[in-house]
ROROKOL-385634 format. One record per residue (C-alpha): residue number from 1; residue in one letter; x, y, z. Coordinates in steps of 0.5 Angstrom, whole numbers, plus 500, padded with zeros to 3 digits. Layout:
@i=NUM | aa=a | xx=X | yy=Y | zz=Z
...
//
This chain:
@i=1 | aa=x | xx=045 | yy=039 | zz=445
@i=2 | aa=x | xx=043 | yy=043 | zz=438
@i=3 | aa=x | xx=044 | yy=051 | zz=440
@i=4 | aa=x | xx=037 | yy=052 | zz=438
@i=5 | aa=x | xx=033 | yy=049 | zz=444
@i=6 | aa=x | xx=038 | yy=053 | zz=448
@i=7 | aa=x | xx=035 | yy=061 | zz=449
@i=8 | aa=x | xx=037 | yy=066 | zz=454
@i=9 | aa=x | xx=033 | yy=068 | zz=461
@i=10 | aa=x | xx=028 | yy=073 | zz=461
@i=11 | aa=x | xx=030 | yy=077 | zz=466
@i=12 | aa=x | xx=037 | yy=077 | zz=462
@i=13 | aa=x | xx=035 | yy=080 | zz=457
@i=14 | aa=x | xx=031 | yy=085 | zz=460
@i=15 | aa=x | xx=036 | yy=087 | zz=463
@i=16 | aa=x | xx=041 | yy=087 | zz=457
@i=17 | aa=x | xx=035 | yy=092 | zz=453
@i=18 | aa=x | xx=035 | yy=097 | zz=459
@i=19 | aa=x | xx=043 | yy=097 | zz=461
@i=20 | aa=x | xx=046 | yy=097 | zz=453
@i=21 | aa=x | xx=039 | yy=096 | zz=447
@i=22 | aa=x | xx=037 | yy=103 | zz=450
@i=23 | aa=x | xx=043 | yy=107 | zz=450
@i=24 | aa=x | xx=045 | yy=104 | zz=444
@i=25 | aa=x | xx=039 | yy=107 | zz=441
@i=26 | aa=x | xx=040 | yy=114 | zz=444
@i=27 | aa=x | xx=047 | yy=115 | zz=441
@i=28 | aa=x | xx=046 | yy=113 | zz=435
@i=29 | aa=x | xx=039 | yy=117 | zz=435
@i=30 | aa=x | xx=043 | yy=123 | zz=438
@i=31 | aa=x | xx=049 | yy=122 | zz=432
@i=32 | aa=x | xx=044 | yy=123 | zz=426
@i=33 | aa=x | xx=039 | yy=127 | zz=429
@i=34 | aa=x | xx=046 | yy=133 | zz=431
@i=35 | aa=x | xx=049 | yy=131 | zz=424
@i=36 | aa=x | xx=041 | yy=131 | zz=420
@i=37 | aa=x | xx=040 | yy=138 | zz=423
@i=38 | aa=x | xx=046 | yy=141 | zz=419
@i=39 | aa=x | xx=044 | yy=142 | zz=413
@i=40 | aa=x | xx=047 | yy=144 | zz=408
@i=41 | aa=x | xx=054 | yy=144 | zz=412
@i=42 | aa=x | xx=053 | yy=137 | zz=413
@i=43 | aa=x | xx=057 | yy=135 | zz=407
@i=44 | aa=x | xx=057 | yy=127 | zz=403
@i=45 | aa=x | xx=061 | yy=125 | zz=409
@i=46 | aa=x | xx=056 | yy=127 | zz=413
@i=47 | aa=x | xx=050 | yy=124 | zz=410
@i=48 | aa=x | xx=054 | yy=118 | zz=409
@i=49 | aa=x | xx=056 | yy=117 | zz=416
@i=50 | aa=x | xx=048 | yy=119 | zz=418
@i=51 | aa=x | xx=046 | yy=114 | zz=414
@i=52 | aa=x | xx=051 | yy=108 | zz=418
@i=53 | aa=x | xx=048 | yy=111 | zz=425
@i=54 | aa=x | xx=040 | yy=111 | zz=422
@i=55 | aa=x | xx=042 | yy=103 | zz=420
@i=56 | aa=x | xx=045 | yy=102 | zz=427
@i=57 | aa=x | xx=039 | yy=105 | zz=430
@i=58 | aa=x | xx=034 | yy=101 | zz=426
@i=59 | aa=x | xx=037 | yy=094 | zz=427
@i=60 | aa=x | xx=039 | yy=095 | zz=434
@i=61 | aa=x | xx=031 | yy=097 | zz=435
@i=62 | aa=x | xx=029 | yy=091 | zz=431
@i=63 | aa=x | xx=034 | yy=087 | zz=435
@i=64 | aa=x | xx=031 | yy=089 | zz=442
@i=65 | aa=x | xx=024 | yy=089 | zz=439
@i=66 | aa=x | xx=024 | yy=082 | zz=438
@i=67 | aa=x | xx=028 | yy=080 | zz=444
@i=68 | aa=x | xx=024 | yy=084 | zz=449
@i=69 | aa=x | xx=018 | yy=081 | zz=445
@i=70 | aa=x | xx=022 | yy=073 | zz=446
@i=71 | aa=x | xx=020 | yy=073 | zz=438
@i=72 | aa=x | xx=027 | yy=069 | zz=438
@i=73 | aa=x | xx=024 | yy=062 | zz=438
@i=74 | aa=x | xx=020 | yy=064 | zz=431
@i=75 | aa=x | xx=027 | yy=065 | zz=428
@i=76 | aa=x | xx=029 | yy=058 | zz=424
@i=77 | aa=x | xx=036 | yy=060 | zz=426
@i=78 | aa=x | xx=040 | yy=061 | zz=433
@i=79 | aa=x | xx=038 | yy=068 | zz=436
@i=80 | aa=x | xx=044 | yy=069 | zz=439
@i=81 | aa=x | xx=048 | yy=068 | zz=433
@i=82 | aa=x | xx=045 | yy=074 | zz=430
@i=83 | aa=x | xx=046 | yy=078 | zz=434
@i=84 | aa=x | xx=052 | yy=078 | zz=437
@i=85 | aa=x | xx=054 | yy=078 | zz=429
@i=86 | aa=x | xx=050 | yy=085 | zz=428
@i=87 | aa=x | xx=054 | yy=088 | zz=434
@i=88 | aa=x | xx=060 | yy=086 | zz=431
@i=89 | aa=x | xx=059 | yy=090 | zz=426
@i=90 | aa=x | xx=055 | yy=096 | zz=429
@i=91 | aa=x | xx=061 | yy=096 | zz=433
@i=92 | aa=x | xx=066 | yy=097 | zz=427
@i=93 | aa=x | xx=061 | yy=101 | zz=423
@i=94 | aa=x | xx=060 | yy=107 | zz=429
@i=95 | aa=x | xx=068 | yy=106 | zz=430
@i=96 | aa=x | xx=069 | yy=107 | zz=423
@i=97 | aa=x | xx=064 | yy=113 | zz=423
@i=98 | aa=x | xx=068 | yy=116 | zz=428
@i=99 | aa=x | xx=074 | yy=116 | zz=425
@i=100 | aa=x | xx=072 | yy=118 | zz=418
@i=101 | aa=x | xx=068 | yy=123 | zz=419
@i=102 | aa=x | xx=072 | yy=127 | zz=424
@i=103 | aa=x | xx=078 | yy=127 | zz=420
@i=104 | aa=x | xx=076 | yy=128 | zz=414
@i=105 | aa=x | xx=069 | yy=133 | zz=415
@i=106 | aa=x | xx=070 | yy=135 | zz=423
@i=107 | aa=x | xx=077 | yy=139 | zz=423
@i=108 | aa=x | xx=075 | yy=143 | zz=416
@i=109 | aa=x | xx=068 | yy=146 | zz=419
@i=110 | aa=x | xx=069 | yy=153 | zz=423
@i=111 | aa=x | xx=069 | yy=154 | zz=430
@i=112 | aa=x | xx=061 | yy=155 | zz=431
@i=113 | aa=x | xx=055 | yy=152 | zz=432
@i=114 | aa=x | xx=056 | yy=147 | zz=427
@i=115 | aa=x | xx=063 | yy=145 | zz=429
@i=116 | aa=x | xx=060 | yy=144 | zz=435
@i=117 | aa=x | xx=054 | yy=139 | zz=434
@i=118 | aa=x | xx=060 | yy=135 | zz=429
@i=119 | aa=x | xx=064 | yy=135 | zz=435
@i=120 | aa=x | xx=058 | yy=132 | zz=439
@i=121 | aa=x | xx=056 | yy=127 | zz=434
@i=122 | aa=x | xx=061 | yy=124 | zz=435
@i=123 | aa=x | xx=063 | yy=124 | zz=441
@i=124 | aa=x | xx=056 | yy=120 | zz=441
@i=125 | aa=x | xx=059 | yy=115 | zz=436
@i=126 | aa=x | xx=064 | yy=113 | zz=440
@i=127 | aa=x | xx=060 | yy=112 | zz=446
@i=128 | aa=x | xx=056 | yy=107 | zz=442
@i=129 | aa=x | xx=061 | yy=104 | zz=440
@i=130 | aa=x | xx=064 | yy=102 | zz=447
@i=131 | aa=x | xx=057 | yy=100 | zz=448
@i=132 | aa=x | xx=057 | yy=096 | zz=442
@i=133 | aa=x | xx=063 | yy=092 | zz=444
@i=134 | aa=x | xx=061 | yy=092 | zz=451
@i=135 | aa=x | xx=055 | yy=088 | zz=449
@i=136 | aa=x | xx=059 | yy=083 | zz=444
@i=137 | aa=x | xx=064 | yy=081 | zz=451
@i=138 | aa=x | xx=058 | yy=080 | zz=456
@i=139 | aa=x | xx=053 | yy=076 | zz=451
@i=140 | aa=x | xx=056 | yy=070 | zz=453
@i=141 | aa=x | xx=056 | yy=071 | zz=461
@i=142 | aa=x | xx=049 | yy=074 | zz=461
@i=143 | aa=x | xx=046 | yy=070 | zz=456
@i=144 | aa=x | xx=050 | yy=063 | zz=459
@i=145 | aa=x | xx=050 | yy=060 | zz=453
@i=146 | aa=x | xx=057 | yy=058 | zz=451
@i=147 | aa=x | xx=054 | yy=054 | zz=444
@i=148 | aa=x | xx=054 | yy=060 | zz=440
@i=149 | aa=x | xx=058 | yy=060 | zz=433
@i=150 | aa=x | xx=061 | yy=067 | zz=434
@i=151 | aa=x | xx=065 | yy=066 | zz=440
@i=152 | aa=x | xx=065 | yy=058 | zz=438
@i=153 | aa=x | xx=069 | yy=060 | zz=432
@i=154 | aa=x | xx=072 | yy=067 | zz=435
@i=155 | aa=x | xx=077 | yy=067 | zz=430
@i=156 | aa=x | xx=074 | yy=065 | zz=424
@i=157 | aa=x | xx=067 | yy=068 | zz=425
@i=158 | aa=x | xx=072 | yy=075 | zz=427
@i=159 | aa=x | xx=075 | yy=075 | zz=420
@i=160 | aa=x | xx=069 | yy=074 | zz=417
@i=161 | aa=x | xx=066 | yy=080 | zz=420
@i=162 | aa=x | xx=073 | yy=084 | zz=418
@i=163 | aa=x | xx=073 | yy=081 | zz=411
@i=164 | aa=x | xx=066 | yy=084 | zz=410
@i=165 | aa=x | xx=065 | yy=090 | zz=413
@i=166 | aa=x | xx=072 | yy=093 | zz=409
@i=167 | aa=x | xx=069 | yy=091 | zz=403
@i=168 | aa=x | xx=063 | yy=094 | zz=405
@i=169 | aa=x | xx=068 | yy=101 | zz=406
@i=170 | aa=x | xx=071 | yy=100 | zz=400
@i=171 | aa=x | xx=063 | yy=099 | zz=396
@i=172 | aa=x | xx=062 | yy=106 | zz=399
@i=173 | aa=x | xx=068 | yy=109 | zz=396
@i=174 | aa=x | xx=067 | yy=106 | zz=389
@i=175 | aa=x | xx=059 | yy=109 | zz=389
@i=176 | aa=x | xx=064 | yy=115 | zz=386
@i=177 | aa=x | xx=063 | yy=111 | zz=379
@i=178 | aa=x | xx=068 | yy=115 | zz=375
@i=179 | aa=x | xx=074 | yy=112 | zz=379
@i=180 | aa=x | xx=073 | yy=105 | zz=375
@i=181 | aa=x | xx=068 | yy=106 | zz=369
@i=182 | aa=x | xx=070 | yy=105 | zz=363
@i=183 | aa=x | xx=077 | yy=103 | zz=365
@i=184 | aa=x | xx=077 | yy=094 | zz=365
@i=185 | aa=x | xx=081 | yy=094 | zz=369
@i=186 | aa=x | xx=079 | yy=098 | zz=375
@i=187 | aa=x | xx=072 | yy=094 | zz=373
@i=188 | aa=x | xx=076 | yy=088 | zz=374
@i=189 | aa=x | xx=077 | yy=090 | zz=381
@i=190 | aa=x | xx=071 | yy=092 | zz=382
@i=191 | aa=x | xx=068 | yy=085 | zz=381
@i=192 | aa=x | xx=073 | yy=082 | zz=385
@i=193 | aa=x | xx=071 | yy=086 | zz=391
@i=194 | aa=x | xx=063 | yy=083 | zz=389
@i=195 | aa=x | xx=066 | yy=076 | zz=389
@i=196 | aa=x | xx=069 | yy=076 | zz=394
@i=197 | aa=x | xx=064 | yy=080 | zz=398
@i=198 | aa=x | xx=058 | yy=075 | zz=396
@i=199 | aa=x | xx=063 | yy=069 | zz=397
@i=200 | aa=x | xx=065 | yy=071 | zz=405
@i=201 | aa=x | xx=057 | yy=073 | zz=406
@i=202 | aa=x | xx=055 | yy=067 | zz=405
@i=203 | aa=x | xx=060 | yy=062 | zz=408
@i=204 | aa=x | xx=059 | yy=067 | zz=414
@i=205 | aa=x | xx=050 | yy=066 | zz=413
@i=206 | aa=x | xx=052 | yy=059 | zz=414
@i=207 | aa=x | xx=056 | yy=059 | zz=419
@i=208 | aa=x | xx=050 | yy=062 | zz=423
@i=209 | aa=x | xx=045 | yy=058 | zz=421
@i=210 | aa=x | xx=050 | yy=052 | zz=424
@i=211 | aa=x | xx=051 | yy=048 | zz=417
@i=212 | aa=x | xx=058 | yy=048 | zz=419
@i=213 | aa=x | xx=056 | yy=043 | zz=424
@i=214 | aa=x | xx=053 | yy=037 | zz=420
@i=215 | aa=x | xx=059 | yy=037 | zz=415
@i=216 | aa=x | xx=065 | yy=040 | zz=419
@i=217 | aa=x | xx=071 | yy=037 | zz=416
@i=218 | aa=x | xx=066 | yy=038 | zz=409
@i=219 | aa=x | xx=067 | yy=045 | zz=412
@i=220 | aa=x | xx=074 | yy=046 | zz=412
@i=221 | aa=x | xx=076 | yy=044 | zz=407
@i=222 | aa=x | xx=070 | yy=049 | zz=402
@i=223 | aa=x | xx=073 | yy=054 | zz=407
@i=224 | aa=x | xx=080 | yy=053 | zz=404
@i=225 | aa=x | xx=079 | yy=053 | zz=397
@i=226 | aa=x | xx=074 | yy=059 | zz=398
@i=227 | aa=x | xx=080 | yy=063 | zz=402
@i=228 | aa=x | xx=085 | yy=061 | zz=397
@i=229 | aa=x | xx=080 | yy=064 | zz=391
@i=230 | aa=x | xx=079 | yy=071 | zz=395
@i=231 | aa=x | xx=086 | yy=071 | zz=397
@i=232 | aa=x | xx=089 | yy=071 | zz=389
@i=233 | aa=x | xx=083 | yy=075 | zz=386
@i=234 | aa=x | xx=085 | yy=082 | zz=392
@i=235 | aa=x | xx=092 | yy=080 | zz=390
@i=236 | aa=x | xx=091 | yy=081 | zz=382
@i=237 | aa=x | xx=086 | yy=087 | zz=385
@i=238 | aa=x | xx=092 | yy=090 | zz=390
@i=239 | aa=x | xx=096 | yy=090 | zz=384
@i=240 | aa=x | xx=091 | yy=093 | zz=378
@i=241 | aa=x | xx=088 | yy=098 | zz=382
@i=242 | aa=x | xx=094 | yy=102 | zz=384
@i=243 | aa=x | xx=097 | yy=101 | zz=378
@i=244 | aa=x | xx=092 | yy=104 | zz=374
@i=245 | aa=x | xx=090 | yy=109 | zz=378
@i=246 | aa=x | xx=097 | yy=112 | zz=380
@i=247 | aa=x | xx=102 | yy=110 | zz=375
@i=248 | aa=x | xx=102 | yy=116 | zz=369
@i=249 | aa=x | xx=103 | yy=111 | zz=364
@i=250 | aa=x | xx=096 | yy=108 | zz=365
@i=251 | aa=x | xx=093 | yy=114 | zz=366
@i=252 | aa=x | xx=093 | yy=114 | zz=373
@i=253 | aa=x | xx=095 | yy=121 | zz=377
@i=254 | aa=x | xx=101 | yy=119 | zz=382
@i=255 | aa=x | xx=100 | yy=126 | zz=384
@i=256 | aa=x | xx=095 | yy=128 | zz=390
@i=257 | aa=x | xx=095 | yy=135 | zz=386
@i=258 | aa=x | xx=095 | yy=132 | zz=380
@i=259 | aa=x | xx=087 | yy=132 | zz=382
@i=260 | aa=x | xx=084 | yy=139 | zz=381
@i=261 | aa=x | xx=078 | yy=136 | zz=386
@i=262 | aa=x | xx=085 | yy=136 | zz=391
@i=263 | aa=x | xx=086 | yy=143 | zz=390
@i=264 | aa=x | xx=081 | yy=146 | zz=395
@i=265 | aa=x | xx=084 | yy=144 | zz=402
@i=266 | aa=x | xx=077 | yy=147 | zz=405
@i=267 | aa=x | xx=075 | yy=141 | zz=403
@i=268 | aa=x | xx=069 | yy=138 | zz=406
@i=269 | aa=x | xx=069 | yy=132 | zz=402
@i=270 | aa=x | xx=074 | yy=127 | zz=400
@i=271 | aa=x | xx=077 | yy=128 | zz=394
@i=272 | aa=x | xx=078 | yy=122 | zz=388
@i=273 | aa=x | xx=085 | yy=123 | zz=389
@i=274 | aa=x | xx=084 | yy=120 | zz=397
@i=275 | aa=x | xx=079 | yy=116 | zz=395
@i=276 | aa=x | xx=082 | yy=112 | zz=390
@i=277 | aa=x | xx=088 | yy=112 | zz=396
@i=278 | aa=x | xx=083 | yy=109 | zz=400
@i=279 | aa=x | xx=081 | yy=103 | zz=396
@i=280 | aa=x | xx=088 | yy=102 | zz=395
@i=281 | aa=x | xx=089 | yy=101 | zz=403
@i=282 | aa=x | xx=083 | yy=098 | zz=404
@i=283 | aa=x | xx=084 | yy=093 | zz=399
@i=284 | aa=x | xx=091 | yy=092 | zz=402
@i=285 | aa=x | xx=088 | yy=091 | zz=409
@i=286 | aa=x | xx=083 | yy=086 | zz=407
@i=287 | aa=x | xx=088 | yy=082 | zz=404
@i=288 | aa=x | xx=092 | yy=081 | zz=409
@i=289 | aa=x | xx=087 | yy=080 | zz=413
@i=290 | aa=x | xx=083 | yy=074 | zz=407
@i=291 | aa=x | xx=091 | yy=071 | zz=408
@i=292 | aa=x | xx=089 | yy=070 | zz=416
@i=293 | aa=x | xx=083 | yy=067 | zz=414
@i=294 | aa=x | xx=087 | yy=062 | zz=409
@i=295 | aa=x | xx=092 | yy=061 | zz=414
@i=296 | aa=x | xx=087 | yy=060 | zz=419
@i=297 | aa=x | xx=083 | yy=054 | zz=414
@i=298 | aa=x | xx=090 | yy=051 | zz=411
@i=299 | aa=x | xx=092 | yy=050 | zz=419
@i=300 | aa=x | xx=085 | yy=047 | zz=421
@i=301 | aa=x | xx=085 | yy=042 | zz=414
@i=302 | aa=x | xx=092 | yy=040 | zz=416
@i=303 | aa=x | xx=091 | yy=037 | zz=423
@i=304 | aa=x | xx=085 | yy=034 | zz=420
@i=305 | aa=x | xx=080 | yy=036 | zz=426
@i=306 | aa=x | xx=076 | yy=043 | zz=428
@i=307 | aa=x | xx=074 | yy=046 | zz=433
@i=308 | aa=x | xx=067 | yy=042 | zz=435
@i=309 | aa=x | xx=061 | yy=045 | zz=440
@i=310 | aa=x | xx=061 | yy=042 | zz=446
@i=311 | aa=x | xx=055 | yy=038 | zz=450
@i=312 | aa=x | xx=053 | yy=043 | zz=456
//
């Protein structure tokens, strides 16, 4: 039965809108409203991590719009995977809000009202976040629908959502341009990070519009090779970035106080020092997890069958 004739209760969905849309929007609302009102003490932290709570306020808005309004049916996709797709990634990016902008803005801000307001933002962060994971846990028993691709396809459809989401953290450190610009092979790094981004973008859009269903073993097997190319692009990544960032002999700092912008330790800005730190570690953690994903693959092409949705 294709996933598609299948739509979730009214009465569900109303329910869902009211008990977690609308605080989802409230928090969301309440942390960039708190950080906005700061001005000049807010900092780039602060207006980054604004700018991840404005988006998580917008998307869950158009989400609940659209299903309050039952305009699902007039999507040329499943709904449902969307969603539960979008509340993965809503959930990780307030958890990585949270986390970022308390260590490295909320602890340098004086004792004050501003420090206060910080604090609350936060604090506001983490609430939707736990209503974000809420809300991926419960849609399959709410909605009770089982043929969802997300949670047909847990671990693969998770991996994804991780691959995509650090590279996504990593884009937002390399906006400082001068970490890789004219150096090749830091820039080498930077499209390594695109390529793969973009690769894992698409194979996760196909999995949600359900292709994988009509070419599964097809599926498989695209999934592998691609997994394998990510795999040994983030391993030349893993190796260059370091080395041209942190080895003396390649003009990299070693030395955190090698970095003039490290000097200030009021701070409320992450150096380049720490930010080329960052991107090490992110693309360290992303290849590990790439190298699930190509474990996950080998493993499904190797028994030669795939999980397949189940007729309800």
């Amino acid at each position: 039965m294709s996933t598609r004739s299948t739509s979730p209760d009214g009465g569900v969905v109303f329910v869902v809108c009211c008990c977690l849309h609308l605080p989802q929007l409230f928090s969301t609302c309440v942390a960039f409203s708190l950080v906005a009102d700061m001005g000049f003490w807010r900092g780039a932290i602060g207006n980054w991590s604004m700018s991840l709570w404005c988006v998580c306020f917008a998307m869950t808005f158009i989400i609940a719009l659209v299903e309050c309004c039952r305009a699902d049916s007039e999507f040329p996709f499943f709904w449902c995977n969307i969603s539960v797709t979008y509340a993965c990634y809503a959930a990780l990016i307030c958890l990585s809000a949270s986390i970022i902008y308390s260590i490295t803005y909320v602890q340098f801000v004086p004792y004050g009202p501003y420090r206060d307001r910080a604090i609350a933002a936060t604090a506001f962060s983490c609430i939707a976040f736990v209503l974000y994971v809420i809300e991926v846990a419960g849609m399959r028993a709410w909605y009770g629908i089982k043929e969802i691709f997300f949670y047909k396809n847990t671990m693969s459809a998770l991996l994804k959502v991780l691959e995509t989401f650090v590279a996504g953290v990593i884009f937002a450190f390399l906006s400082n341009t001068s970490l890789y610009l004219h150096q090749p092979a830091l820039e080498w790094c930077v499209a390594v990070y695109s390529i793969c981004f973009i690769l894992a973008a698409v194979v996760l859009l196909l999995g949600l519009a359900e292709w994988k269903y009509m070419l599964s073993r097809t599926f498989s097997i695209f999934q592998l090779v691609l997994s394998l190319l990510s795999v040994l692009l983030y391993i030349s990544a893993l190796v260059l970035w370091p080395l041209y960032q942190f080895s003396e002999e390649f003009g990299g700092q070693p030395q955190r106080s090698s970095d003039g912008d490290c000097r200030d330790e009021l701070t409320h800005d992450m150096c380049a020092w720490d930010q080329r730190l960052a991107v090490a570690v992110l693309t360290a953690i992303n290849l590990l997890i790439y190298v699930a994903d190509l474990g996950y693959w080998a493993h499904q092409v190797s028994v030669g069958t795939e999980e397949q949705p189940r007729v309800s």
